[in-house]
N, C-alpha and C positions, 0 to 999 in steps of 0.2 A: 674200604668196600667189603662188604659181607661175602660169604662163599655163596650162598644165595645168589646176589648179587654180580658175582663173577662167573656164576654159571651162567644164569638167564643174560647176559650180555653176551658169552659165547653163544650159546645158540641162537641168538638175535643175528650175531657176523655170520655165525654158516648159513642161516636161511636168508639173509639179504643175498651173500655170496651166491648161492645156488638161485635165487629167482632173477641174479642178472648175467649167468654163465649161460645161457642161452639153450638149458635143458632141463628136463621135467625132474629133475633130482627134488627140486622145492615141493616136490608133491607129496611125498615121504614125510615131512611136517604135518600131516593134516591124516584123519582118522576118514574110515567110511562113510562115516556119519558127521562130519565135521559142516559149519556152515559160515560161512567165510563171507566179511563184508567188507568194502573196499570202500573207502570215502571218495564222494562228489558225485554231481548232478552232471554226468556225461555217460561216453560209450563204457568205459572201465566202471565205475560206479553201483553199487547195488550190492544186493544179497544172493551168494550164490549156494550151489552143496559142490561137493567134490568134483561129480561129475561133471556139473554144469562147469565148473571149472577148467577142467582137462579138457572138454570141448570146446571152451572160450579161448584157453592160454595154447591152443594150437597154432593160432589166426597170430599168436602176438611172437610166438615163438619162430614161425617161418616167417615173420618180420623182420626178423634179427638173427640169422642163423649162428651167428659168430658168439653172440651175450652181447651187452651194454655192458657198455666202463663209463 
């Protein structure tokens, strides 16, 4: 495996890690400008920006106050 390679898989394990500890740490991955799409034709689904994010992942966040494992 490439150094390339073994970086972008480390920060692929911190950001899954941090988006299922059950706090906005995952948000730090994403610029102001950032626009974030999420596959499938549901509630989670679509095209969001940062913000719309932060006020979406609130709802999913006090769903799980603990994180998913």
């Amino acid at each position: 495996m490439t150094e390339t390679s073994i970086n972008n898989k480390e920060i692929a394990s911190v950001f899954f890690y941090s988006l299922s500890s059950g706090t906005e740490d995952y948000l730090d991955f994403y610029t102001d400008d950032s626009t974030i799409w999420t596959a499938g034709d549901n509630a989670i689904g679509g095209t969001r920006t940062k913000k719309e994010i932060v006020e979406f992942a609130q709802g999913i966040l006090a769903a799980f106050p603990d994180g998913k494992t």
